[in-house]
C-alpha positions in Angstrom: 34.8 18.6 2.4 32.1 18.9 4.9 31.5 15.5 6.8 27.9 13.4 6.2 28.0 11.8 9.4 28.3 8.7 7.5 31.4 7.2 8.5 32.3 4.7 11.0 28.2 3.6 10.4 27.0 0.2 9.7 24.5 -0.1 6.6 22.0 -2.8 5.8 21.2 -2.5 2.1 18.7 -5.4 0.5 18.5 -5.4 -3.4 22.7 -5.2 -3.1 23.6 -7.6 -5.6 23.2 -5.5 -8.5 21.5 -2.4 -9.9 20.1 0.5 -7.5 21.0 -1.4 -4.4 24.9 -2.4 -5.7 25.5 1.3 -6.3 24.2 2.2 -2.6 26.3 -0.2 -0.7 29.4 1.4 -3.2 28.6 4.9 -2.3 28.5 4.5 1.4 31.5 2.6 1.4 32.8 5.6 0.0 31.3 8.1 2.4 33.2 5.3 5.2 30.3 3.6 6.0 30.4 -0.4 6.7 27.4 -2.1 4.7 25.8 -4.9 5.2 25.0 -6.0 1.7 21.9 -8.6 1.2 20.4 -10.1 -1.7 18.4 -13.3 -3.0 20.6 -13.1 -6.0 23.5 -14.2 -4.3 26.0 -14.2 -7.8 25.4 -10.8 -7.7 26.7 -10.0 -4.5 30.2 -11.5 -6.2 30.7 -8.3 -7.7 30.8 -6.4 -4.3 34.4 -8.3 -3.8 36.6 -5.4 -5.4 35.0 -3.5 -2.3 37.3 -3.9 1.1 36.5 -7.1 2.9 36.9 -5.4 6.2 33.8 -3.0 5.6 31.2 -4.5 3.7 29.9 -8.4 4.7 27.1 -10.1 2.0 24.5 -12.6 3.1 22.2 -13.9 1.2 18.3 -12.8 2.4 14.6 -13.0 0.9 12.9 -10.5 2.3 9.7 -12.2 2.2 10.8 -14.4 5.0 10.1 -12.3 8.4 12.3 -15.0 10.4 15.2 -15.0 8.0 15.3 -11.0 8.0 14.7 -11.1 11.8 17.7 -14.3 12.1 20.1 -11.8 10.2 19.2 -8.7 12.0 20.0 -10.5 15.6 23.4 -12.1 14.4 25.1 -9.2 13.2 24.2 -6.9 15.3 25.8 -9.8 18.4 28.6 -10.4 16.2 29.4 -7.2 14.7 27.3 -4.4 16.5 24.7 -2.5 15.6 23.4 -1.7 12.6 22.4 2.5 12.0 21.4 3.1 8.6 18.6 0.9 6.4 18.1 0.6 2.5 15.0 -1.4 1.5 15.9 -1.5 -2.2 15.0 -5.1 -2.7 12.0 -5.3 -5.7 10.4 -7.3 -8.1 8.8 -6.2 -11.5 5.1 -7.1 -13.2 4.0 -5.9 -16.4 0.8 -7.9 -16.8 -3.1 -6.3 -17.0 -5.0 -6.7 -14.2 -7.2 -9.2 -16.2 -4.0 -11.4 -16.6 -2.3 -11.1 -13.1 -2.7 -14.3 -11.1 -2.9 -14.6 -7.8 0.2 -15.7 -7.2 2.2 -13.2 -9.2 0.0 -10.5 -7.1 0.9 -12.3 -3.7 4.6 -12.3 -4.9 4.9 -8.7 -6.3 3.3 -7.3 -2.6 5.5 -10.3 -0.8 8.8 -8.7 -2.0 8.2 -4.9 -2.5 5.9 -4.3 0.2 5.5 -7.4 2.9 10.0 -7.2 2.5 10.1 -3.4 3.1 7.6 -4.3 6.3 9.8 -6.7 7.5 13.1 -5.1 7.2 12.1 -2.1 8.7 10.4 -3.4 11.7 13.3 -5.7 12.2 15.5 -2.7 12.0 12.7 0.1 13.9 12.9 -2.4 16.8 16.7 -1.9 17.9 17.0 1.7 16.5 14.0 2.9 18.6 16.2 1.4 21.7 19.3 3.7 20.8 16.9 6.5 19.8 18.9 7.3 16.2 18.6 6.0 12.5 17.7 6.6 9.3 16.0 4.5 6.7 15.2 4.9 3.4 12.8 3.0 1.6 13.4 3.0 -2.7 9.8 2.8 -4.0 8.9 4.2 -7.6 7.5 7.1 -9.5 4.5 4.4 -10.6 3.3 4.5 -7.1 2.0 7.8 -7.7 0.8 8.0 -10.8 -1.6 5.2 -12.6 0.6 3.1 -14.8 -0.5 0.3 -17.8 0.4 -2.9 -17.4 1.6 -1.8 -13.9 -1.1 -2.5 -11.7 0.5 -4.9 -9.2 3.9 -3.2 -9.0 1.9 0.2 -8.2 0.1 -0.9 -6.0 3.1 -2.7 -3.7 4.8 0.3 -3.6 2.3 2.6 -3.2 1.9 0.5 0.0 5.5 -0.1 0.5 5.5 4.3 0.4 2.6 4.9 2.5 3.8 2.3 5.1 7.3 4.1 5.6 5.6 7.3 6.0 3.6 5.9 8.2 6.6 4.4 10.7 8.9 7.6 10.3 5.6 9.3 11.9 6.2 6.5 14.9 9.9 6.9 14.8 10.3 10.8 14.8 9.9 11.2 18.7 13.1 8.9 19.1 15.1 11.0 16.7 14.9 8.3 13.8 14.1 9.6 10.0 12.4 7.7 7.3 12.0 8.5 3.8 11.3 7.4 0.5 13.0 7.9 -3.0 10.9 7.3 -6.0 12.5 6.6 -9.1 11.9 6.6 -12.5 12.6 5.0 -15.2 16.3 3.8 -14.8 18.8 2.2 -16.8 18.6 -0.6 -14.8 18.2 -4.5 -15.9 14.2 -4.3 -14.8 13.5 -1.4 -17.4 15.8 -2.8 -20.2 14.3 -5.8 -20.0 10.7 -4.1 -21.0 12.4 -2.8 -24.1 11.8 -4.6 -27.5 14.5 -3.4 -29.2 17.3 -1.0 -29.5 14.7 2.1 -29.6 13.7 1.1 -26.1 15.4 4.0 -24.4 14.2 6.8 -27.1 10.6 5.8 -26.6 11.1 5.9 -22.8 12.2 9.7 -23.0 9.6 10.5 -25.5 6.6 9.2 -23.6 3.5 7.2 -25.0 0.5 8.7 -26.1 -1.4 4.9 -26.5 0.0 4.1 -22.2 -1.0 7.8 -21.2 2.8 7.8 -20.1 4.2 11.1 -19.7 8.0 11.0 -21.2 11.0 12.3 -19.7 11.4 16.6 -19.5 15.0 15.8 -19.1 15.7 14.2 -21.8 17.4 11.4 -20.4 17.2 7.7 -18.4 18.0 8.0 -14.6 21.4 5.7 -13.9 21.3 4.2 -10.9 24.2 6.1 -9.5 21.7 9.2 -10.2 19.0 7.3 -7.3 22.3 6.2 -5.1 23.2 9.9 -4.2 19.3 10.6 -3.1 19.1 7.8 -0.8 22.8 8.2 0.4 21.8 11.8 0.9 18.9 11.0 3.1 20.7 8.7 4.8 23.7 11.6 5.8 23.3 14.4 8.8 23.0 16.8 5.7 19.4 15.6 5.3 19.2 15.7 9.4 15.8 17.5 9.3 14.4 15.6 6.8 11.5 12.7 7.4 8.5 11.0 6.1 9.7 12.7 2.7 8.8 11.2 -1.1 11.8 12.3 -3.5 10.6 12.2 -6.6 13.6 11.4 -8.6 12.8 10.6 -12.6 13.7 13.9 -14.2 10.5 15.3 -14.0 8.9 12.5 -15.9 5.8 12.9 -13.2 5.6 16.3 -13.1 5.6 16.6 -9.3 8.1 16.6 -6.9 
């Protein structure tokens, strides 16, 4: 098998303690990676304790707190070097119109999927840009590039939380650090299930809604979150070595751009 360049690496993964972000951390411990593994949920991170103590540590983190993300940054990379790799996976969902979105569900929805991706990845860009090598990977959504219903807040944070990692993996190229984005859609994750109404949930996802102007799914089928897990462990690996400021469209065409 032809080596990723992943092993013997250190991993910080937010959004760990379940979903998306629990499948990361499992995969990289797999390609021999060590992982960091952060949450605010920190029950969650209990289910990371199958995965060998010596390689993956869990702290609990809100990414909306600059020092806290800064605090954990600085500890582990005294205590336990430094760290190479980052997944911003951390996210909140809001399915309110515009005319029903308060203020403080806005400020909350930006404060975890775009102000934590800021804050992460500066906290991380700082030390990498010292070593000159890195990779990052921010997961946004298909929603920030396409209008969604009911979606306004959550489009718009990571729309922003896209555009800003573009933004710094323009900044970081010259010192040999890539960042990109994956973008997926819907998944069978607890933050689409728990839209559904009933047992037809899923069905209706794939077939698209005329009333939403939601495309549905050419596949056929719900991404799992071991389907987003391979793309951002793929960027993350030397195979992906000239590959930066990139938006992976994964959502089995459900956008109808790549």
């Amino acid at each position: 098998m032809r080596p990723t360049g992943l092993e013997g690496k250190t991993a910080l993964v937010t959004g760990a303690g379940g979903g998306i972000g629990q499948v990361v951390a499992r995969l990289l411990v797999e390609e021999g990676a060590n992982v960091l593994a952060t949450d605010f949920d920190v029950e969650g991170l209990a289910a990371l304790a199958d995965l060998p103590a010596d390689r993956v540590t869990t702290a609990a983190l809100d990414v909306r707190d600059s020092s806290a993300v800064d605090a954990l940054v600085e500890a582990h990379e005294r205590d336990a070097g430094p760290i190479d790799l980052g997944v911003s996976v951390a996210g909140i969902l809001s399915t309110d119109l515009v005319t029903e979105t308060s203020d403080a569900t806005w400020r909350n929805v930006f404060a975890v999927n775009s102000d934590g991706v800021f804050h992460v990845m500066r906290a991380l860009a700082k030390r990498m840009k010292e070593r000159r090598r890195g990779a990052l990977v921010t997961v946004s959504s298909n929603a920030a590039g396409i209008p969604r219903h009911a979606m306004a807040a959550y489009a718009a944070s990571k729309a922003a939380a896209t555009m800003f990692t573009r933004c710094l993996g323009l900044e970081l190229a010259p010192f040999g650090i890539r960042c990109n984005i994956v973008a997926p859609g819907s998944t069978l994750t607890p933050m689409q299930t728990g839209m559904w109404a009933d047992e037809t949930g899923a069905e209706k996802v794939i077939a698209g809604s005329l009333e939403a102007f939601k495309s549905g799914i050419p596949l056929g089928k719900l991404a799992t979150p071991q389907d987003i897990a391979e793309a951002v462990v793929f960027l993350l690996s030397d195979r992906a070595g000239h590959i930066t400021m990139s938006d992976l469209y994964v959502d089995g065409g459900a956008t109808l751009r790549g």
